[in-house]
N, C-alpha and C positions, 0 to 999 in steps of 0.2 A: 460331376460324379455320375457313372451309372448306373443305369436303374439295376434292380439286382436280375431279373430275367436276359441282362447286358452281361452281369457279371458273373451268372452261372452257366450260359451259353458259352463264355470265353473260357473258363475253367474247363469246362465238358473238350471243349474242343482242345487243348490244352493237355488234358490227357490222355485225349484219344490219337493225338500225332506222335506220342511216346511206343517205342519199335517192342511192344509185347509181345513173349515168347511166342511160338508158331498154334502151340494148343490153346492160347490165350488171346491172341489177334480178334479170331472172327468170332468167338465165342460171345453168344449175345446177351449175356451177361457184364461182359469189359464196359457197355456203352450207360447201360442202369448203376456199375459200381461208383463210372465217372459222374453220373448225375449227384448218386446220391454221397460224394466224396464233396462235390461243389459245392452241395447245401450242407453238410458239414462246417465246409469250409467257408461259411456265408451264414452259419450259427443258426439254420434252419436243423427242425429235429432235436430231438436226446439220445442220440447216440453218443456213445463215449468217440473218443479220440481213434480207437483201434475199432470202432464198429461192433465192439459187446467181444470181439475176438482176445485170444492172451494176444502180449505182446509180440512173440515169435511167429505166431500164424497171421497175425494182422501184415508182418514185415514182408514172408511168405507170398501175402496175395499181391502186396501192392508192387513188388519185383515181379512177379508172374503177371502183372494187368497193366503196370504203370513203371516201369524201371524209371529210375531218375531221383530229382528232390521229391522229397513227401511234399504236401500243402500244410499248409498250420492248418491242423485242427485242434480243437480242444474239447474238453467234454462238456459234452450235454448235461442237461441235470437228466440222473437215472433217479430209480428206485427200484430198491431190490423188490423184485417177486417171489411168495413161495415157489410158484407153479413154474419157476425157470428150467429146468431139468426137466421137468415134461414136457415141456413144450419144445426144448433141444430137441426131445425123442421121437415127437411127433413128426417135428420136421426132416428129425432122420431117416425115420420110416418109409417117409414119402418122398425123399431126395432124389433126384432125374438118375442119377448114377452115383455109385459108392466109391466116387474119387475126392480127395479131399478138399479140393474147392466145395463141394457140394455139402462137406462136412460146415462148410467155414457159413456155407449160402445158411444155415439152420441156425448157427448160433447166432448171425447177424437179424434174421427175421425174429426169432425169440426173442431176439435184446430187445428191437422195435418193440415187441408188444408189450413194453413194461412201462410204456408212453401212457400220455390221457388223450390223448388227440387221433386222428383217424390215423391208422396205419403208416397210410402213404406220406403224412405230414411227418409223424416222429421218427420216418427213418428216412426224410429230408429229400425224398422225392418232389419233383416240379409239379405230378400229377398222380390221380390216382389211375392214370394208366399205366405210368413208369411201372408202378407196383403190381399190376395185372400183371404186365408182361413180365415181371421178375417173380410172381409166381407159376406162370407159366413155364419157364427156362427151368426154374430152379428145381420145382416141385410141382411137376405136370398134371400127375393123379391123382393129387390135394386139388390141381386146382378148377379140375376135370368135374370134383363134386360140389363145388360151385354154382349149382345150374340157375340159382334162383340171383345171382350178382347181388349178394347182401354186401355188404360193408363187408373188408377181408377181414378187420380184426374181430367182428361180431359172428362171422361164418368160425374162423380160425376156433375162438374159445367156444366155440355150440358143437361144434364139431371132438373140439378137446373132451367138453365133458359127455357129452353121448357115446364117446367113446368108452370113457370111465364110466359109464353106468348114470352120469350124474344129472339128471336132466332140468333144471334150474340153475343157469349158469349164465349169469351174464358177462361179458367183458367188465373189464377192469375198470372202466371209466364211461360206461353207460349210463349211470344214472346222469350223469353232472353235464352228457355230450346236449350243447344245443340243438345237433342233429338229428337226435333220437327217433324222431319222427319219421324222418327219411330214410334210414336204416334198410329200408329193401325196396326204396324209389329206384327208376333206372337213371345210367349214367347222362352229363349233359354231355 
């Protein structure tokens, strides 16, 4: 058997030989969707099935990124958040460009953030650089106020509620993270 870094590499690659439309090829978004479609696909993360997307947007991206068979995914274990609709909004706010992939980029990182684990793990990225770079793509000038490299999903909800006036806010799942400590260590 493969180890799974064998068999998320072959996935990755796998979807990236798939002949995606011309605005969707080089878009550097296609290569972070394949990762984090692998760890899906590899029952890494709580993402649902369609990536926190309905079902017709989800069908949408993966024709525009990956024409062909879907992978078996199945769903994560979720949990519903109040704060999911804000969080869409913020990330629409901040969205690279008001085309609807970039719609689809907000609802997927929102869904993430309804995880207990670091960002990068519950939306089944290999790294927490996968995730850098996919808020980089996605959402530039969110991720441009970043300066201090916290944890995305500890920056994300600090950011959320200072925004809202609310300034005692932790993420969702800070108190319980063994990491807690390192929250604004730099990366290895």
């Amino acid at each position: 058997m493969k180890p799974l870094r064998e068999c998320r590499e072959s996935l990755v690659g796998e979807l990236l030989r798939r002949p995606a439309g011309a605005d969707f090829l080089e878009d550097p978004l296609r290569s972070l969707l394949a990762s984090m479609l692998a760890g899906r696909a590899l029952g890494e993360g709580i993402m649902s099935a369609t990536l926190g997307l309905p079902a017709a947007d989800f069908a949408k991206l993966w024709d525009a990124y990956f024409p062909g068979p879907h992978l078996r995914l199945e769903d994560g274990r979720t949990e519903d958040i109040p704060e999911m609709s804000d969080l869409i909004q913020l990330f629409t706010d901040y969205r690279a460009e008001s085309d609807e992939r970039y719609a689809w980029m907000a609802r997927i990182v929102a869904w993430g953030c309804a995880g207990r684990n670091h960002l990068w793990q519950d939306m089944g990225f290999a790294d927490r650089r996968e995730l850098s770079a996919f808020m980089n793509a996605a959402f530039p000038a969110l991720a441009a106020l970043n300066t201090g490299d916290m944890k995305w999903k500890k920056f994300i909800y600090r950011h959320y509620c200072q925004r809202d006036g609310i300034y005692v806010c932790p993420a969702p799942s800070c108190g319980e993270c063994a990491d807690y400590a390192k929250c604004f260590a730099p990366e290895e």
